[in-house]
GUTOR-219415 format. One record per residue (C-alpha): x, y, z negated. Coordinates in steps of 0.25 Angstrom, whole numbers, plus 5000, padded with zeros to 4 digits. Example, Ala and Ser with C-alpha at 12.3 -4.5 7.8 and 13.67 -1.06 7.14 Angstrom:
2
504949824969 505549964971 
END
This chain:
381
503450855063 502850815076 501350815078 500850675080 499250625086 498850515075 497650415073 497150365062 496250245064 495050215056 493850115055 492650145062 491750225055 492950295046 493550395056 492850515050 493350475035 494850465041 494650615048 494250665035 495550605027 496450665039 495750775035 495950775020 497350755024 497450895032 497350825046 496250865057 495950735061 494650665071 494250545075 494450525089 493650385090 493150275083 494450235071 495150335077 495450495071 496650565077 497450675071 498650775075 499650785063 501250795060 501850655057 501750675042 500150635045 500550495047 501150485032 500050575025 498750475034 499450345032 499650375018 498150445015 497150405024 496150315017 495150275029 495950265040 496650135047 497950185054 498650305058 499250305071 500150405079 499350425095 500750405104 499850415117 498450405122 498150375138 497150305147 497650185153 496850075161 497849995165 499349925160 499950025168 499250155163 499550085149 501050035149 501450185155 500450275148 501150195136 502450215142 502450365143 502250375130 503450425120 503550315112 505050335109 504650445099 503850355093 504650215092 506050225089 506850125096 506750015086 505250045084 504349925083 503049955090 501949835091 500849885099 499549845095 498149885103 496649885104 495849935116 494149955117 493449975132 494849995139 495149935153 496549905145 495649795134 496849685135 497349735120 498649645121 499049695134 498749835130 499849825118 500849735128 500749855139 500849955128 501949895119 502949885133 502750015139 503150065121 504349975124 504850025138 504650165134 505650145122 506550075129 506650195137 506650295130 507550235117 508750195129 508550045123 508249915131 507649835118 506749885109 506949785096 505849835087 506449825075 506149965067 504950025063 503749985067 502750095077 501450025078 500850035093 499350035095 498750065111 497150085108 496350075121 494850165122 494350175133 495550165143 496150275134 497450215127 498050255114 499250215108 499650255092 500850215083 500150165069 500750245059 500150155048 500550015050 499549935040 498149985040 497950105033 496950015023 498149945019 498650015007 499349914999 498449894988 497649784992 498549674995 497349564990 495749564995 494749504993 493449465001 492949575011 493849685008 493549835010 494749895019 495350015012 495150115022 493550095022 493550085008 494050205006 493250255018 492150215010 492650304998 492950425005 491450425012 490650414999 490450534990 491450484978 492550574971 493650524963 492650594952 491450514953 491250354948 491350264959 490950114960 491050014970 490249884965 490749794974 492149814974 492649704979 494349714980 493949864976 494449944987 493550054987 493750074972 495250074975 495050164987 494250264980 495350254967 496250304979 495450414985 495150474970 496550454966 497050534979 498050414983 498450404996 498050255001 499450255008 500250274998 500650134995 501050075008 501850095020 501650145033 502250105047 502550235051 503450265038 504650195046 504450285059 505850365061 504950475067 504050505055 504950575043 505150485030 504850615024 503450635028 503050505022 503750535009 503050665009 501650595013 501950505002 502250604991 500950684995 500150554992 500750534978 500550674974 499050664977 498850554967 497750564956 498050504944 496650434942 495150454948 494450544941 493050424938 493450294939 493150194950 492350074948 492349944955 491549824954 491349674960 490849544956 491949474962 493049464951 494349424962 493949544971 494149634957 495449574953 495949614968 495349754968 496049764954 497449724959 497249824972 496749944962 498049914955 498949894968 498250034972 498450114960 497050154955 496850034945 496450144934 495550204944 494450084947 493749994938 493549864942 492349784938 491749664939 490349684942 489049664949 488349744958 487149744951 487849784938 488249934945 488050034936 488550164930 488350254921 489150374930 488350454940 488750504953 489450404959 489750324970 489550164974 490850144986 490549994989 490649894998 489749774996 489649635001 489049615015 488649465013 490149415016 490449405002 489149364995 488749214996 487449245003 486549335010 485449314998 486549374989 486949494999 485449534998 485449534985 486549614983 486149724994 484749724987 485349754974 485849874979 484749984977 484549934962 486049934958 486250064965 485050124957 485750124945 486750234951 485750344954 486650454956 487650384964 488050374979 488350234986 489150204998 489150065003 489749995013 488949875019 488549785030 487349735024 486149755033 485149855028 485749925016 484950035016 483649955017 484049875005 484550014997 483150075000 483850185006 484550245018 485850285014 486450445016 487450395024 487950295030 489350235039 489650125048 491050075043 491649935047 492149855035 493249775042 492249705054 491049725047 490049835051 489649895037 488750035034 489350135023 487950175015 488050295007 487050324998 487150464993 486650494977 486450614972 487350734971 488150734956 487550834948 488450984947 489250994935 488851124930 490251184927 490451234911 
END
């Protein structure tokens, strides 16, 4: 197998969490800027990130990289390329773009300039005079930083937080890929109870389901790159039988979810169901302020309302001022909770251990995590 230059994209604020599952996955990986982390690996890395990566946006294949300040620099840079190794004659290729503080900032032009100097080139080099674009299907996409251009196949197709389970939502959803960031940035083990007391559609609960039962988020869906000639069939059945054979059978402490909105629970029920991990989460509905349990050491994962979904500002502030006197009831637990409300950790009466700057969707949120204490040592018989 050929050694390819991949990409995987992420949100802001996530690129460290996707380094570490490149890691997990036996890859040496880095973030090279902002939603970006680049890796060099064999082609069957395309099947086992697609299939496994929980965080993460895309994974693309880097064809080229060059600086070009003008439409010249750009259609020949492009040009030179060998695209024909990539894009088999019948290939489909839509070019999509984005550029940030280049002298190229006209994005559609960019993609036009790009998207003929691909078709010349295979005209060329496949001996044809038309290119009918009628097979499988090479997403193109030119980034501009900085003057410095860089031009990726997306491997992926739909988002990597598309994975098939949620094909209903309800107001504000959680994306996957940050719910499940979330997850994996706490301190919760598939062996410890977790709770999400505002659950809404319950992605967080499924996610976590997921992590603790060691299923790959992939492994229900389809990818663009399983049609490319070049990439052996082989390597995706082999990905796909290494995910099927990690499977757990259950989590070890079961996962509980709970909302006062009655529709959101029926959806998050269907998507648990559509996702496998039904037996795994308990779904409840309840009130914030009905949060308690008899378990100790665990972890809240939530995401609570930031004003959108409440009726007024009176009742966000009585909610985020409830937050202390709820939470005291779980002495020996950690809490790790995504929000935009402005001055959390005044209203909790404490600054938290750590703390992240994540965007949910367009919405500039903080991750508070507030650390309890360490569970006790068992002493061993």
């Amino acid at each position: 197998m050929r050694e390819l230059d991949l990409i995987v994209t992420s949100a802001f604020g996530l690129e460290a969490v996707v380094a570490r599952e490149l890691a997990t996955l036996g890859y040496e990986a880095k973030p090279t800027q902002t939603g970006r982390i680049a890796f060099r690996a064999d082609e069957s890395a395309i099947c086992r990130t697609n299939l496994w990566l929980r965080s993460a946006d895309r994974v693309q294949v880097m064809v080229g990289s060059f600086q070009a300040c003008d439409f010249g620099e750009l259609f020949d840079s492009t040009y030179a390329l060998p695209w024909h190794e990539w894009i088999p004659p019948r290939g489909a290729f839509p070019v999509s773009g984005r550029s940030v503080k280049s002298v190229l900032s006209s994005v559609p032009a960019c993609q036009k300039i790009v998207k003929k100097a691909i078709v010349e080139k295979l005209k060329v080099a496949h001996r044809t005079g038309h290119l009918d674009e009628t097979g499988p299907v090479f997403p193109v996409e030119v980034a501009l930083l900085k003057d410095k251009v860089t031009l990726t196949l997306d491997t992926s197709g739909a988002g990597l937080h598309k994975r098939g389970y949620r094909t209903l939502v309800g107001a504000a959803p959680l994306r996957e890929t940050l719910a499940a960031a979330l997850v994996m940035l706490s301190f919760w083990r598939p062996d410890r109870p977790l709770v999400d007391p505002f659950c809404g559609t319950g992605t967080i609960a499924i996610e976590a389901a997921l992590i603790g039962r060691k299923m790959a988020p992939g492994r229900a869906r389809e990818f663009a790159s399983e049609s490319w000639p070049w990439l052996p069939k082989r390597s995706w059945k082999t990905a796909r039988e290494e995910a099927r054979d990690a499977e757990l059978a259950t989590v070890p402490e079961r996962i509980i979810a709970t909302d006062i909105d009655a529709e959101a629970l029926g959806l998050a029920r269907k998507s648990a169901a559509a996702a496998g991990v039904s037996a795994d989460v308990h779904f409840q509905q309840s009130a914030f302020a009905d949060l308690q349990s008899s378990k100790t050491y665990g972890c809240v994962i939530t995401n609570p309302p930031y004003g959108e979904r409440l009726g007024s500002a009176r009742e966000l502030e009585q909610l985020y001022h409830s937050f202390p006197k709820v939470l005291a009831g779980l002495p020996t637990w950690s809490y790790f909770i995504l929000t935009a409300y402005p001055g959390f950790e005044r209203v909790m009466g404490r600054q938290a251990d750590r703390r992240r700057k994540l965007y949910n969707a367009q919405i500039e949120c903080t991750y508070y995590q507030f650390h309890g204490p360490r569970p006790e040592r068992r002493e061993s018989a």
